[in-house]
N, C-alpha and C positions, 0 to 999 in steps of 0.2 A: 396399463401396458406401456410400455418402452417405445416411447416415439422416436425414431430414428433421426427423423427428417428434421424435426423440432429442436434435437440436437446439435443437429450440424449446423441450422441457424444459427445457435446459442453460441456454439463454438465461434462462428465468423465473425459474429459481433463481438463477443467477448476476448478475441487473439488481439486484435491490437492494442485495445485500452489496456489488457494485462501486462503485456509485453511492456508498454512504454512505462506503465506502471511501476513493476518493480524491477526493469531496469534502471529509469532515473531515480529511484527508491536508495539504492546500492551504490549506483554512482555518486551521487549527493551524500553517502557518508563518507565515501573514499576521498569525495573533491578538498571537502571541509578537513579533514586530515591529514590531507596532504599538504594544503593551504597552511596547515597549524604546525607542519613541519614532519608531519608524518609520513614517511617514501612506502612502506608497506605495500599498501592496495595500490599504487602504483607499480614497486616492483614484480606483484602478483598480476601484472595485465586486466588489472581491476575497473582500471579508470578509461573505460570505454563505454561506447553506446551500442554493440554490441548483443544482442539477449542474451545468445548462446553462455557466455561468461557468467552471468548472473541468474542463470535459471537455473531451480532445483525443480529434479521432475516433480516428487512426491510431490513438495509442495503444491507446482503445476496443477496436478490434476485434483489435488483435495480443493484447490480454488471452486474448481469446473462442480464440484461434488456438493459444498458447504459454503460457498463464496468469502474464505477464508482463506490464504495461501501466504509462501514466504518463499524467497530467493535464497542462495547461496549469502551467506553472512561474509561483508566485507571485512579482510584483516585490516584490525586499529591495533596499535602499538602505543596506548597512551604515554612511555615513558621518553616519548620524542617532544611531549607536549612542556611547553613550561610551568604550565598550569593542569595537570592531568586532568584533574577533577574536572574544571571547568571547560577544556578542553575535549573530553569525553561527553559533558552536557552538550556542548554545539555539534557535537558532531549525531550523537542522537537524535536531535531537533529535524537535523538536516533531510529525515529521510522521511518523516513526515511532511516537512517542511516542503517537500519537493513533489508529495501527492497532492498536497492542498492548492500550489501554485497549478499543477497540471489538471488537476479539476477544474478551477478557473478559466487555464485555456481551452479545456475541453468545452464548459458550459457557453462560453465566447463564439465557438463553432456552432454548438448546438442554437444561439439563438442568430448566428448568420446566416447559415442554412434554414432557420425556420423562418427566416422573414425574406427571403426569394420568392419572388414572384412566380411560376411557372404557369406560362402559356397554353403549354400542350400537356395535360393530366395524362395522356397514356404516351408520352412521346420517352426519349431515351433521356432525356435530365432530371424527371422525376425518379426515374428506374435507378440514375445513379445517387439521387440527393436523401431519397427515402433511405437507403441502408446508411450513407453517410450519417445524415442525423441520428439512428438508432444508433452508431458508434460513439459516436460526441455522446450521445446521453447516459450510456454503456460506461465512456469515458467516467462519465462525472462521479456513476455511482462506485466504481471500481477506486478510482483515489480515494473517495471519500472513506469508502470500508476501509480501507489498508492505513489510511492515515489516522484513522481515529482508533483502529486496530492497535497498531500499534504504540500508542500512547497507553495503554494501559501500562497500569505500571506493576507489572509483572516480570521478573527476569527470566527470560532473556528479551523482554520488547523494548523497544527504544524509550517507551514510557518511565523505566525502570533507572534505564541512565539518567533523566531528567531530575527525578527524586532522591538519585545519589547524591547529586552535587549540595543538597541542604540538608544532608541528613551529618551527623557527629562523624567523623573518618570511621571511628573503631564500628557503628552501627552501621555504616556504610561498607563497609567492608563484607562484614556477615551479610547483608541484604543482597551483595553481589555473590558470595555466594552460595546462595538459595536459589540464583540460576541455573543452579544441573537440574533441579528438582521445577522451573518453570512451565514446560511445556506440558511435562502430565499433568496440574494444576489446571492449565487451560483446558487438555483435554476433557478431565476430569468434570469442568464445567460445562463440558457440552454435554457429558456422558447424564451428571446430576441433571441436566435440564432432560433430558430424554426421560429421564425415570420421574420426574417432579412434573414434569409435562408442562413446559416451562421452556421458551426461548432464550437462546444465550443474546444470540445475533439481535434479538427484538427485545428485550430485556435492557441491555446494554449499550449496545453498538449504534442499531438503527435509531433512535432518536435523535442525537448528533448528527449522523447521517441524514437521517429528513430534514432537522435544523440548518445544515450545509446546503443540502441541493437547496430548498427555498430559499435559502440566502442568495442562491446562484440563478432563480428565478427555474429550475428546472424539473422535470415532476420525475418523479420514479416510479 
């Protein structure tokens, strides 16, 4: 049955790691391209902290559903770059690059908040530290999926830009694109895991993911 209540937890703890999430996600591709000479996602009011800018609902809510989600895709103009190719690789790095740092900070919280001492177990600093900490831990697992998410190297994931930049131009070229055709592929996988009875998420994803938090010393 449909636990209401169980939900709206979910949701509390889960709004701000998402948010911060894939908004520094969006950002950190816009920064790096803009750094690389790219005005775009700047002219686009892109390179903000912001969520509103960087939130796509769907995605939003398929997060809440499949713990899988994606933002509004930052416009890159690689032909601002001097080096597109390479250009393009840093600038896909960047956005994982930018969940792995914020898990970091996140698991940094999560083991500040676990090592306070607290005096008074029913008093008002427990009431606020307890949900704290489920946020910071919330935090960690939320980068981690989205960052190692998106390293897959499937287009359109950032993973995909990364494996352009070594692949022959002309093979590179067809591999980008194969990107219209990327997202049902993933779909597809989750769809094949459902019929195969077979996790995508646990198959794939979550080993890295457990690999990461324990690195981060933090339990999921």
């Amino acid at each position: 049955m449909f636990d209401i209540s169980s939900t709206i937890r979910e949701i509390a703890v889960l709004a701000v790691p998402l948010l911060a999430a894939l908004t520094l996600h969006e950002l950190a591709h816009g920064f790096v391209a803009y750094k690389l000479g790219d005005p775009t996602a700047k002219k686009a009011g892109r390179l903000t902290l912001n969520p509103l800018k960087h939130l796509d609902p769907i995605g939003t809510v398929v997060f809440f559903l499949i713990k899988i989600g994606w933002a509004k895709p930052v416009p890159v103009d690689p032909r601002y770059f001097k080096n597109p190719r390479a250009g393009m690789a840093l600038v896909s790095i960047a956005g994982p690059g930018a969940n792995f740092i914020l898990a970091a900070i996140f698991a940094a919280g999560f083991h500040l908040i676990n090592s306070t001492t607290v005096s008074d177990p029913e008093g008002v600093a427990l009431k606020v530290l307890v949900p704290l900490l489920l946020i910071c831990q919330a935090g960690v697992l939320v980068n981690l999926i989205l960052g190692v998410f998106n390293l897959m190297p499937v287009p359109p994931l950032d993973g995909s830009g990364i494996v352009q930049y070594f692949l022959p131009q002309r093979l590179a070229y067809q591999y980008e694109r194969f990107g219209r055709y990327g997202i049902f592929v993933i779909l597809g996988l989750f769809i094949l895991g459902d019929i195969l009875g077979f996790s995508v998420l646990g198959t794939f994803l979550f080993p890295p993911v457990r690999f990461g938090a324990a690195l981060l010393g933090v339990p999921l």
